[in-house]
C-alpha positions in Angstrom: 22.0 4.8 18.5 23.5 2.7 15.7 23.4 4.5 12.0 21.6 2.9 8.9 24.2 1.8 6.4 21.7 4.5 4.1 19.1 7.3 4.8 15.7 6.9 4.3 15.2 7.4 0.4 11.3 7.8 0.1 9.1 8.7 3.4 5.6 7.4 3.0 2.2 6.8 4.6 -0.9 4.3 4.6 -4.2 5.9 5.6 -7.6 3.5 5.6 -9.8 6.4 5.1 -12.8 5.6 7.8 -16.4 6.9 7.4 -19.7 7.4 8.7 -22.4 4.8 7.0 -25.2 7.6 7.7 -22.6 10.6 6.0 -19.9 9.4 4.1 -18.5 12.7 2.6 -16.9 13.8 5.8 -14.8 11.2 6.3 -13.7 10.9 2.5 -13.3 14.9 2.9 -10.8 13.8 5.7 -8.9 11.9 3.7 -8.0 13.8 0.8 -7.1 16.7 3.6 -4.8 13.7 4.7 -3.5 13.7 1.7 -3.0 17.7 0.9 -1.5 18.0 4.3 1.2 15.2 3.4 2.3 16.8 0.2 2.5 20.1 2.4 4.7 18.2 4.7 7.2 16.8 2.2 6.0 13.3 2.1 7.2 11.5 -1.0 4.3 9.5 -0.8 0.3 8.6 0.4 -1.5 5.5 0.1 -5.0 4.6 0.5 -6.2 1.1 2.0 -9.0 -0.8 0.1 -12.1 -2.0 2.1 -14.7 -3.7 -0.2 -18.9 -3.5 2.5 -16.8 -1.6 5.0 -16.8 1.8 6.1 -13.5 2.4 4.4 -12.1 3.2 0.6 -14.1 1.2 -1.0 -12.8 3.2 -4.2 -9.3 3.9 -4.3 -8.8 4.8 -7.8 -11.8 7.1 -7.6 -10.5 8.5 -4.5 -7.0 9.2 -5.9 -8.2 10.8 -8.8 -9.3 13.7 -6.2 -6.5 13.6 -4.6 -4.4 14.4 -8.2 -6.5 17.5 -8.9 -5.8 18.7 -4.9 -2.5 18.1 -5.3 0.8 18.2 -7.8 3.7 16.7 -6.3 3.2 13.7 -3.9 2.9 10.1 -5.5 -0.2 8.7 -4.8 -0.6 4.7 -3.7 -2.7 1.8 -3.3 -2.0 -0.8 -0.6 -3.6 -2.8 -1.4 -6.4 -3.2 -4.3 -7.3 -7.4 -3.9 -7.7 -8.2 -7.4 -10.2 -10.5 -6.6 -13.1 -8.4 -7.2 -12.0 -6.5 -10.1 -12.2 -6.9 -13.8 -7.7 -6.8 -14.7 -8.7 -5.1 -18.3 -11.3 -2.2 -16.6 -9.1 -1.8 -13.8 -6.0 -1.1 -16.1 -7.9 1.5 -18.3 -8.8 3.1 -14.3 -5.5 3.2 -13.7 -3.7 5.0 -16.6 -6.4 7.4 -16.7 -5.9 8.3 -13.0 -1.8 8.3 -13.6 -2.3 10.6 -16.7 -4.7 12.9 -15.1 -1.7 13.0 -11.9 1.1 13.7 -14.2 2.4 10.2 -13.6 2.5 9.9 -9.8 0.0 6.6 -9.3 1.8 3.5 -7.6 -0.7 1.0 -7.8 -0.9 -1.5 -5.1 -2.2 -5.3 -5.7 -2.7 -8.8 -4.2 -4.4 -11.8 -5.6 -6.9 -14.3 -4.5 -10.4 -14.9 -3.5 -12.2 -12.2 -2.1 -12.6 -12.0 1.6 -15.6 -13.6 3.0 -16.5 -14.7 -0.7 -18.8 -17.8 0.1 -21.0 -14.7 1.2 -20.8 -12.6 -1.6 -20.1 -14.9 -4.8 -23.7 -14.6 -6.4 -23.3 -10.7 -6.3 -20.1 -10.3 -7.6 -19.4 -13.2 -9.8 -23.4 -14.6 -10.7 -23.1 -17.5 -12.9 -19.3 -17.3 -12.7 -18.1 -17.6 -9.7 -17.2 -21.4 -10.3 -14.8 -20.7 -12.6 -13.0 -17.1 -11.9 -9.4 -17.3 -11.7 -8.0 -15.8 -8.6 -4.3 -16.9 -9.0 -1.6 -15.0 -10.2 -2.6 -15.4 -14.1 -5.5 -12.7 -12.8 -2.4 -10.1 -12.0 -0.5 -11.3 -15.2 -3.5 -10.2 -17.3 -3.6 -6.7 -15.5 0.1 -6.1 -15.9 -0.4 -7.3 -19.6 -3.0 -4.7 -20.1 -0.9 -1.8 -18.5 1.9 -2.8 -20.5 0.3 -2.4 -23.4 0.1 -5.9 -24.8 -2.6 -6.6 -27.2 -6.0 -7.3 -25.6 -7.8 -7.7 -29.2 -7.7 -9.0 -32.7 -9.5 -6.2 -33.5 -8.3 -2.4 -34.3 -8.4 0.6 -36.9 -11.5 2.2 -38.3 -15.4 0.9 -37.9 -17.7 3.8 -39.2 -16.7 7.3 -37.5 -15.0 5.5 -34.9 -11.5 4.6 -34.1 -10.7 1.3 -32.4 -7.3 0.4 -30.6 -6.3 -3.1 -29.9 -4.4 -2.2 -26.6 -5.8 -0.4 -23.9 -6.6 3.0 -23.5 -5.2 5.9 -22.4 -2.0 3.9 -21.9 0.5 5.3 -19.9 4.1 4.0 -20.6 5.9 5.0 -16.9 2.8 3.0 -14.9 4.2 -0.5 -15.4 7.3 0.5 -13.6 5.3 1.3 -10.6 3.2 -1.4 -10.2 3.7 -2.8 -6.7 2.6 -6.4 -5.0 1.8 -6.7 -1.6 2.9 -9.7 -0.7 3.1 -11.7 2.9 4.2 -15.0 1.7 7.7 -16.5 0.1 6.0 -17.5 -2.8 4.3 -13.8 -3.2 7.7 -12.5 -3.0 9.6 -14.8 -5.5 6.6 -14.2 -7.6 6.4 -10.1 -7.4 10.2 -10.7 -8.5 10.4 -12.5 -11.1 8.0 -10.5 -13.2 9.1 -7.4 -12.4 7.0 -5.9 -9.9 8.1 -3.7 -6.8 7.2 -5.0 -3.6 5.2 -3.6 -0.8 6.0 -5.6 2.5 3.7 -4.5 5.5 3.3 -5.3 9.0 2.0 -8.5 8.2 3.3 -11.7 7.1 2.3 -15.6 6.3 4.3 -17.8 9.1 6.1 -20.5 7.0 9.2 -21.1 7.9 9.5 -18.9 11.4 7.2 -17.3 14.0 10.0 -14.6 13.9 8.0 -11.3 12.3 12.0 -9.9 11.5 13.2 -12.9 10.1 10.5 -14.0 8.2 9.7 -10.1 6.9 13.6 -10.2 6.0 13.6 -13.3 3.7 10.5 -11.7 1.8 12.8 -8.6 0.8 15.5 -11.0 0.1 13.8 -14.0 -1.6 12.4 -10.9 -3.5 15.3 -9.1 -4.8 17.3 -12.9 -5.8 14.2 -12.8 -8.3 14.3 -9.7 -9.4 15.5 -8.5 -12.9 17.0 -5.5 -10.8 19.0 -7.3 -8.0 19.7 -5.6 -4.7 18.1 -2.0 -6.2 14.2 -3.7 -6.9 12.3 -1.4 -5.0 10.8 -2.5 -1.7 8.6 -0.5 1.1 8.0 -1.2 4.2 4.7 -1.2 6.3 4.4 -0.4 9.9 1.9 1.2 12.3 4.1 4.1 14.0 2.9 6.3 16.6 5.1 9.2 17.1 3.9 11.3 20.4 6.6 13.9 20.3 3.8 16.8 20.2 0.7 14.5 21.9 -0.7 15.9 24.2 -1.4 13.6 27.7 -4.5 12.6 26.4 -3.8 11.4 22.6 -0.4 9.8 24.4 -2.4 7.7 26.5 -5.1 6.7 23.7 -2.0 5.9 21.8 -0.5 3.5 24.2 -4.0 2.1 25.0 -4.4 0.9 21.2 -1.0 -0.5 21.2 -1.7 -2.5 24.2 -5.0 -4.0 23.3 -3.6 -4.7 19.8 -0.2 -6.1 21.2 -1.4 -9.9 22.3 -1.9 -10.9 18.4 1.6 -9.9 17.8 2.7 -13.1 20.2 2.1 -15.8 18.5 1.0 -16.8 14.8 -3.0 -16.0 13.9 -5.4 -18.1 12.6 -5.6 -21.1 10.2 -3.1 -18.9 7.8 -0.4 -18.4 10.5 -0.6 -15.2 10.0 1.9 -12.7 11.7 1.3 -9.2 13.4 4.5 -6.5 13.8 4.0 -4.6 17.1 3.0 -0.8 16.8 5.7 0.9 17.5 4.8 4.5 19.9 7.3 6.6 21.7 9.1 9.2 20.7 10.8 9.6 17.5 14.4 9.2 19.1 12.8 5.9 20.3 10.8 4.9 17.5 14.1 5.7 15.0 16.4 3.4 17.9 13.7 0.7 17.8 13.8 0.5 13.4 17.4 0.9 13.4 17.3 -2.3 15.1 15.1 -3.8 12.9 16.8 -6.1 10.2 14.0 -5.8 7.7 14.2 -2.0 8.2 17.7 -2.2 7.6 17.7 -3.7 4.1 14.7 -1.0 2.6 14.8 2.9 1.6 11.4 3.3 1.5 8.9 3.0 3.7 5.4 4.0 4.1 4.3 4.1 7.6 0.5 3.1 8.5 -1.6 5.2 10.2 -3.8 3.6 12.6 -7.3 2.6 12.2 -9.7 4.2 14.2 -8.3 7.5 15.5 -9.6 11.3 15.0 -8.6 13.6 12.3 -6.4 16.2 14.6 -4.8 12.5 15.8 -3.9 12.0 12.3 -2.5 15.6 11.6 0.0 15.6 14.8 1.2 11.5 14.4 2.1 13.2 10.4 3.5 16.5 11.5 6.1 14.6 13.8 6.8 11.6 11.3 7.7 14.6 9.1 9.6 16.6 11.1 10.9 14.3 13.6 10.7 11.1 12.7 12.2 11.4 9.0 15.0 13.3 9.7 15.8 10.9 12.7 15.9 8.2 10.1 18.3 10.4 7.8 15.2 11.8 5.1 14.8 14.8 3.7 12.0 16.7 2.1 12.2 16.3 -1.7 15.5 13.4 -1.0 
């Protein structure tokens, strides 16, 4: 098996946080035992997906400010909030109040441009406005304005009893230096760079210049860090589904495999009008699954990653793919608790 030039640094993971419609609390519940078990495991990391009229996180900050008061080590993650549907100033003031409350461990998670589906749901989130909302990268300029610290009024000091600040508050000087982009295009990448973002690459990516997943996920990180203040050390993470199924039993190893295979077709070719490509799952064991990322270019240019746990599987799934990521899989890949 060839050697990494490097260990893995930081050892992640991406949970979506499913629910039941008719009870919802279980399944959030789930999720922030997710969460607990990961810190207990030594993860450096756990990030939440966003899912705006699904029966997923449809409140991530909330939902991380749980998870702070449940737990006091791991850093907590978005991946990704889609700034489309959210106010940059309000959403900054969520933010630093959920890093304070943590102790400083948020990682906040971002993409721009039009909400999904939003022919259908313009009138309710935008009435009036939708004609004119900016989705474009000015949208994310504004928020990281606002976390920064920048002035977002003429107006400050003294009005009656009341004291009046002209940045936003609470502000929390370390967040701005974990503020990630999730980005699947070039221009995302260059973008995230040159203002100083870290960059969250996942298992999928726009089709521009190859229908090669590797290749194309590699000149993300790359295009990335030639645009980056910080060079070769900007921090990226890596994305991927991986199913480790060292401790599965025959049953879960089979369902495993099954939701690899149905899943495996869209990984062929590029999807859709975006040309959007999928990364295979990767399941086996975690000698395999460490042999198949050593081989992996992108893999080979990151110390972070943050693996994504799948969709649609049961809680106890969840807690054994974790348990061998953690004590398997990391180690395979050089990590160590607390590295």
């Amino acid at each position: 098996m060839p050697l990494p030039s490097e260990p893995l640094r930081k050892l992640g993971f991406l949970t979506i946080g499913l629910f039941d419609g008719n009870d919802p609390r279980p399944g959030h519940e789930s999720t922030l035992e997710i969460i607990q078990l990961g810190e207990q495991l030594g993860f450096d990391s756990a990030w939440v997906r966003h899912r705006h009229l699904q029966y997923g996180i449809s409140s991530p900050v909330a939902v991380l400010a749980a998870a702070s008061q449940r737990t006091s080590q791991i850093e907590l993650g978005t991946a990704v909030i889609p700034l489309g549907w959210e106010n940059p100033l309000r959403l900054a003031e969520d933010l630093a109040t959920v890093d304070i409350l943590s102790g400083g461990r948020l990682n906040p998670g971002l993409s721009v441009g039009p909400p999904m589906h939003f022919d259908q749901v313009r009138d309710a989130l935008y009435p009036g406005t939708a004609g004119v909302e900016d989705f474009s990268y000015d949208r994310m300029q504004r928020l990281l304005d606002c976390v920064r610290g920048e002035p977002v009024t003429r107006f400050s000091g003294v009005e009656g009893f009341e004291v009046f600040s002209d940045r936003v508050q609470p502000h929390s000087p370390g967040l701005a230096r974990r503020m990630w982009y999730g980005g699947a295009s070039t221009r995302s990448a260059q973008w995230a760079g040159e203002h100083g973002m870290n960059f969250l690459t996942s298992s999928v990516v726009r089709a521009e210049e190859s229908e090669d997943f590797t290749a194309i996920q590699l000149s993300h990180i790359r295009t990335f860090r030639k645009h980056h203040p910080d060079g070769d050390r900007a921090r990226v993470s890596q994305g991927l589904v991986v199913i480790p199924v060292d401790s599965a039993t025959p049953e879960q190893r089979a369902k495993y495999r099954a939701f690899a295979a149905e899943r495996t077709p869209r990984t062929l070719q590029p999807q859709g009008p975006a040309r959007m490509m999928f990364a295979p799952d990767l399941v086996g064991t975690s000698a395999e699954i460490a042999e198949q990322l050593y081989a992996h270019a992108a893999f080979r240019e990151v110390d972070e990653v943050a693996f994504a746990l799948p969709f649609t599987f049961e809680h106890e799934d969840y807690v054994q793919i974790l348990s061998d990521i953690a004590t398997r899989l990391g180690p395979a890949l050089g990590w160590q608790p607390g590295s």
